[in-house]
N, C-alpha and C positions, 0 to 999 in steps of 0.2 A: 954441455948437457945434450945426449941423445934422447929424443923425439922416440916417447915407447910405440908400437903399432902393433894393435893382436887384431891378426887375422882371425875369422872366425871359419870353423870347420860347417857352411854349410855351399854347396857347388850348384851356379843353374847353367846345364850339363844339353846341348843340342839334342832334340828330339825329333825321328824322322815321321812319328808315327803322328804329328800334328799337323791334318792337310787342311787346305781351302779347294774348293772346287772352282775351278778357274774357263774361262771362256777358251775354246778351244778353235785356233782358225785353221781353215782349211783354204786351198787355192778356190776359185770360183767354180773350176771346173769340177774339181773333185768334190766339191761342197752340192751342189747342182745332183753329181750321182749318187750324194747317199743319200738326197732329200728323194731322188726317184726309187732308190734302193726300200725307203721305208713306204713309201706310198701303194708298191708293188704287192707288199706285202698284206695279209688276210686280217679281217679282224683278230682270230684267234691267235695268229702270228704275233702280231703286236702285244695283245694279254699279256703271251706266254717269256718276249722278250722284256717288255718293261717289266714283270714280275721281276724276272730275275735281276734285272738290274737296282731293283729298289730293295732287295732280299738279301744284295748286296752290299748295299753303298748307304741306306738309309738309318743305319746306326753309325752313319761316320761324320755322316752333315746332319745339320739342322735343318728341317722343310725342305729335300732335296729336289723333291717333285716342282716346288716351286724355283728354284737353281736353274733346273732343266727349261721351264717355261719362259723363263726372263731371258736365257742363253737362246732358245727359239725364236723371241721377239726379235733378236738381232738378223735374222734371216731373211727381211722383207726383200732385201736388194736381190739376193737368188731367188726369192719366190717371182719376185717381178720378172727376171730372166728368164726361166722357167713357162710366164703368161699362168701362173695358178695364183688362184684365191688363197693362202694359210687360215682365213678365218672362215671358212666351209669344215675344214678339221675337228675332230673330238679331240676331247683332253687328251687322252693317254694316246694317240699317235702324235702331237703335239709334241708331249714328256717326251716321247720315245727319240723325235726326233733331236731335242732338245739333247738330250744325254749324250747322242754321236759326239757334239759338239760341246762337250763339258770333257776336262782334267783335272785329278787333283795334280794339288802342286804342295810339295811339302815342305813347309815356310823355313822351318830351323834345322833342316837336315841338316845346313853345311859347317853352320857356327851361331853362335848366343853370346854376343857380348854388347861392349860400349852401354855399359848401362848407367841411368840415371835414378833419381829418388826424392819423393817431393811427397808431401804431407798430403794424404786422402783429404778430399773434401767432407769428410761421413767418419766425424772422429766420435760417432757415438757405441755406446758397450765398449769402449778398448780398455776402462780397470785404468786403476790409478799409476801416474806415471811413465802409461805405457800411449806410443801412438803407433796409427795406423797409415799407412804409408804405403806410396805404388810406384813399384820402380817401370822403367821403361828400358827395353833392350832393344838391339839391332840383331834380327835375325836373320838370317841367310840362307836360303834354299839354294835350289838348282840354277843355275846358269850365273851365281854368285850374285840375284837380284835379292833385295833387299829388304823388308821392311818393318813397320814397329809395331811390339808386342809389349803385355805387360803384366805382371804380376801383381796380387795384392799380399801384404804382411802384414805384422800387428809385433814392432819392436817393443819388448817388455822393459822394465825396467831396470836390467843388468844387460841391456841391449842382445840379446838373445831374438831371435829372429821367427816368428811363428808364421811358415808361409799360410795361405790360405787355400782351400782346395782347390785344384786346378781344372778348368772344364774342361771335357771334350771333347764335344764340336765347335771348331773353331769358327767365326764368322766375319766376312769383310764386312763392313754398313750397311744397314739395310736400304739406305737412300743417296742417292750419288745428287747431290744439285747444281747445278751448275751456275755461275753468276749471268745476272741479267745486267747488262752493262747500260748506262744514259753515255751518248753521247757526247755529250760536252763535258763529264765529268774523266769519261777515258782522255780526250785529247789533251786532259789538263795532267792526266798522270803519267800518259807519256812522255808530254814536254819536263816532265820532272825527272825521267829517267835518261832522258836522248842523250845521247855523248858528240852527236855530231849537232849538222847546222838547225840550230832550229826553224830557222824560215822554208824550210822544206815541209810542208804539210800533207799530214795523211787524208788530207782530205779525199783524193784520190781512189781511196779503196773506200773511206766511211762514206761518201757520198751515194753508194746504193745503199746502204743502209738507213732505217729508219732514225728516231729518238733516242728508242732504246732496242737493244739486240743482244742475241747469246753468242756463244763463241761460234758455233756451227753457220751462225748467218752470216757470220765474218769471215770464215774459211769457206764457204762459198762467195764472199761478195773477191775475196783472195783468188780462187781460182779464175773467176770471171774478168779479173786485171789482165792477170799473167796473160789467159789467152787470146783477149784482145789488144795488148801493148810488149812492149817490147821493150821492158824496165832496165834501167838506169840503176848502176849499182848502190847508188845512195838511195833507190826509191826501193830495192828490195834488202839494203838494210832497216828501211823502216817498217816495211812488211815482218820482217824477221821480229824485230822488237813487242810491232804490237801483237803478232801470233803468241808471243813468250809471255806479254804481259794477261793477254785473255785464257792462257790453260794459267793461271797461277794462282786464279780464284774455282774455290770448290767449297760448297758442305756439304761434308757425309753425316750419319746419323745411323748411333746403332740402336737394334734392338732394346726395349727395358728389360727383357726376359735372358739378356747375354750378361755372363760374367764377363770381368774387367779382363780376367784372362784368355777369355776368348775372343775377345775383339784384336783384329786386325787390321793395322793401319797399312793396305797394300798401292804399291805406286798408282797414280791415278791418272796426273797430268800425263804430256808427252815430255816432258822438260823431267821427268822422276821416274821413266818405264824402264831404267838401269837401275832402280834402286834409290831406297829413301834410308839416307846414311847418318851415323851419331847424332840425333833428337837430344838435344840439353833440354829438360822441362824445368821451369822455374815457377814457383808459386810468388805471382806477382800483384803487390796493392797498389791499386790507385790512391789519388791525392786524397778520392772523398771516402776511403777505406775497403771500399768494394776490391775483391780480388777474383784475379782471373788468371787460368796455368798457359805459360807459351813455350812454345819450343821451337827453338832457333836448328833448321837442319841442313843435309845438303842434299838437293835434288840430282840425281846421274843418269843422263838420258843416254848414254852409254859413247858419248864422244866430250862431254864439258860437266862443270858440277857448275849449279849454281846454290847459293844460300836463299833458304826459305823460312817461311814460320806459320807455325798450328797456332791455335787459342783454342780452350774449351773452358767451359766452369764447371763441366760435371765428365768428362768422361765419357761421354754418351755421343755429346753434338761437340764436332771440331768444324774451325773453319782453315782450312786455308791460303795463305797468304802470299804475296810476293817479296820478296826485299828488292829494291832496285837503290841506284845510285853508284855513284866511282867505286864504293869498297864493297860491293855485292860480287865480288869475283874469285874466293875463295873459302875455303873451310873450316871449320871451328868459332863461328861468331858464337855467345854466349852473353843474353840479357843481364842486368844488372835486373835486383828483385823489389825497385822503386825506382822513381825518377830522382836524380841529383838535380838540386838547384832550377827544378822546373822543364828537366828535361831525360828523353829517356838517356840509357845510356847503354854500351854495348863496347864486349871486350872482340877483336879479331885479329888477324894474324893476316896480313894481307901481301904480305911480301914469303910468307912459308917460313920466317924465319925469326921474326920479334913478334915480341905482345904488344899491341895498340889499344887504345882507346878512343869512341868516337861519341859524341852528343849529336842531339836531332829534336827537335819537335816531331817530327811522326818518325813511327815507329816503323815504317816500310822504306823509309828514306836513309841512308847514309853515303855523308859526300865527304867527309875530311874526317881522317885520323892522324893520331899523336903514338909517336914510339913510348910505353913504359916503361922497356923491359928488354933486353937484350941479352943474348948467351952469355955467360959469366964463369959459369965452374966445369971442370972437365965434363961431368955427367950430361949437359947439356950443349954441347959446342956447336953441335949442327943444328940445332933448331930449340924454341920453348913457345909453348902452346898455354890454353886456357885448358883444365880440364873440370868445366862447367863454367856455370854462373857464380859470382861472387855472394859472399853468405855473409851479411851482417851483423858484425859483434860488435862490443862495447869499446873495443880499442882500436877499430879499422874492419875494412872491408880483405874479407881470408879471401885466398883467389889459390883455389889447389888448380897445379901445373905440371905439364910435363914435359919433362927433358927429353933428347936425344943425343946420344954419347957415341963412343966408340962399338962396333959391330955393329951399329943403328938396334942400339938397347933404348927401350923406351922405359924412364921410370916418372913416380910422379914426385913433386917437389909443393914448396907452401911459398906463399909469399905475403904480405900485409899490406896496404895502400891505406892514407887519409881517409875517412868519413865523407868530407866533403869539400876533400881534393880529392879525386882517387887516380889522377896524373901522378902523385908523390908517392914513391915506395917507399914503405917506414921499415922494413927488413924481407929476406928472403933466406930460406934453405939453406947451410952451406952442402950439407949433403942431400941424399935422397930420401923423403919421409916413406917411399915404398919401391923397392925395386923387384924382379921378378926372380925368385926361390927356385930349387931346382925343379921343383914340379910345376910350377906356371911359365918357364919358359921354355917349354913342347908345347907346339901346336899347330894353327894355320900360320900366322907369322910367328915363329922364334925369337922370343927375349923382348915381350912387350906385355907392361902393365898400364892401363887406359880404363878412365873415367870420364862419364857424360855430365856429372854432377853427383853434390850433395846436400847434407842435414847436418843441425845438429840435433841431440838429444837426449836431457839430463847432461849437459857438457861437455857433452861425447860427439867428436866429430865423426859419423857414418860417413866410410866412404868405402861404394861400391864400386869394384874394379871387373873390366874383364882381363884375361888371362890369355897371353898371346893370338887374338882375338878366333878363342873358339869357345870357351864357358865364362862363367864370371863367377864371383864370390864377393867380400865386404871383408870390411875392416873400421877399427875404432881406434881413434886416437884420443887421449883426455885432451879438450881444448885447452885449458889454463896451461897446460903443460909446452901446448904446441903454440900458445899466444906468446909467451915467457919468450922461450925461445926466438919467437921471429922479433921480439922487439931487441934481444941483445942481440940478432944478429945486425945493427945499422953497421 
């Protein structure tokens, strides 16, 4: 029996015209001359230039004037170079100055895919049968940096797709925070992640540090090592670690007044400033039924990836988090959407070439995985992947996947595991449940169809694909039809 799949005719299509106004650096020197360049200038001078610039720009952003002023705050260390006061200044040569030092940057100029799709929190007015639902893309501007965007829909009842208006101004968070760390609680999570001797203590660098401290009092207490010792390679591996494990805590927090589509989820850390790569978001229940959305991703500081994770319950306030541990070293982990047998669990791919599985009591932690899954049919020889979180049915845990074949075609594939083994595969694909048509495979990469997750609904497996990773689209498969199938395939 072939597995029917109807694409549906609707395309989310890269747009350049969706910017962020992004902090704009200048060398110290040249930064130095446009702060004396604006200074030199006349009161009416200034007017006549911020006018323009807000007459400009201020139907593009939200609160721009405010962009401009936050961008300015960043300039104490030239103001200090300079011997000027910046808070002697009025507003608007402030703004003014601020705007030198702002760009937009325009998030999805380059490509829109990898997308996922998880049930809105806010399933009220969506009419009977129908739910509401917010996919999450990887978009891609300029210099091929990265990061997540999202859309809201409202699937009808013959799964028909009603996007929701798109805003636009687009907006990063309105709050960056940074984690306050206790010290005895960091040294304990290091010792959780360390690969080498543990009897090597960071005390070293913590010991200028107080109780508790920010990342910034650790990267100075870091500098103030370096230049007074003359570190031992195993002591500036442990430097390296704990610098990795303190950018890897953040909460941002968007505006109430921002649509779901205009928030931007842009690289933060120094470990994600290459790009915040395939976000699998799963809507996940705790034991005591409370639910919360995470997303397992990969950080690219533009020389290594590592795997990361968001939480949020609303969309609004995300935290992020670190994954460490032995199988924290490559791409495509993807949460399971409860715990098994009292523990989380998580699908990865740690060798680039089979599907594993790993258990943990915390969820930042992974030290030991199990092979599930290895190439088996032509379509897949060189590698099979997760492509998302596993989705909970009545006859096993579905785990849609994707192959890599000849030409390095990527298509996606289904497979089935136990309830609660889900080490056991009860069937898989003999063929491809979706391969790329002659119009999805033109693109950025040629002859690749990739999913970050699914849904079901009304019995209907949703599953959104992007399309040689430059747009994306969806598709439905009748579940009963696609369950049938994977159980006669043992």
């Amino acid at each position: 029996m072939q597995v029917t799949v109807t694409r549906k005719n609707i395309k989310f299509s890269p747009d350049p015209s969706r910017v962020i106004a992004r902090f704009c650096y200048f060398s110290n020197e040249r930064g130095k001359s446009i702060i004396l360049g604006v200074l030199a200038m006349s009161d009416n001078e200034v007017f006549i230039a911020l006018s323009q610039v807000l007459r400009g720009f201020s139907r593009r952003h939200r609160n721009i004037s405010l962009i401009f002023e936050t961008h300015f705050n960043k300039l104490s260390d030239l103001f200090g170079e300079l011997g000027l006061k910046p808070a002697k200044l009025n507003q608007s040569r402030k703004a003014l100055i601020g705007s030198y030092f702002t760009m937009e940057f325009s998030i999805e100029s380059a490509a829109f895919f990898n997308p996922s799709i998880v049930e809105d929190p806010d399933q009220s007015e969506t009419g009977k049968d129908a739910t509401r639902v917010i996919f999450s893309f990887r978009a891609t501007g300029e210099g091929h940096i990265s990061s997540i965007v999202f859309r809201s829909a409202i699937i009808d009842k013959k799964n028909n797709l009603i996007i929701e208006p798109v805003g636009n101004m687009l907006a990063e968070a309105e709050r960056i925070k940074r984690h306050i760390y206790n010290k005895k609680s960091f040294i304990k999570k290091l010792d959780e992640m360390r690969d080498f001797d543990n009897k090597l203590s960071p005390v070293f660098v913590l010991e200028k540090l107080g109780d508790r401290f920010t990342y910034g009092e650790m990267k100075r207490a870091v500098e103030e090592t370096r230049k007074a010792h003359q570190l031992t390679p195993a002591k500036e591996l442990i430097i390296n670690q704990m610098m990795w494990l303190a950018l890897s805590h953040y909460e941002i927090k968007f505006s109430l007044d921002s649509a779901i589509s205009e928030r931007v989820i842009f690289p933060i850390s120094e470990t994600e400033k290459n790009g915040i790569e395939d976000a699998r978001f799963v809507k996940f229940t705790e034991e005591n039924g409370e639910v919360i959305y995470y997303a397992t991703y990969t950080a690219y500081d533009g020389m290594s990836i590592l795997p990361k994770l968001l939480s949020t319950r609303d969309f609004y306030n995300f935290k992020g988090l670190p994954i460490h541990g032995e199988l924290a070293q490559n791409k495509g982990m993807a949460l399971f959407p409860r715990k098994i047998n009292g523990k989380y669990a998580i699908l990865c791919r740690i060798d680039g070439i089979n599907n594993y599985i790993s258990f943990s009591e915390n969820i930042n932690i992974w030290r030991e995985a199990k092979v599930i899954q290895k190439p088996k049919y032509s379509w897949e020889l060189v590698q099979v992947g997760n492509c998302g979180s596993p989705i909970e049915t009545e006859e096993g845990w579905l785990v849609i996947t994707h192959g890599v074949g000849p030409m390095r075609e990527y298509v996606l594939g289904a497979s089935l595991y136990e309830l609660n083994n889900p080490e056991l595969e009860i069937g898989r694909l003999k063929t491809p449940l979706l391969a790329p048509n002659n119009e999805e495979r033109e693109g950025y990469v040629p002859n690749v169809v990739y999913s970050c997750g699914s849904i079901i609904h009304n019995r209907d497996l949703i599953v959104p694909y992007a399309m040689s990773d430059y747009a994306s689209s969806y598709a439905t498969i009748d579940l009963n039809e696609l369950l049938a199938e994977l159980k006669n395939s043992r």
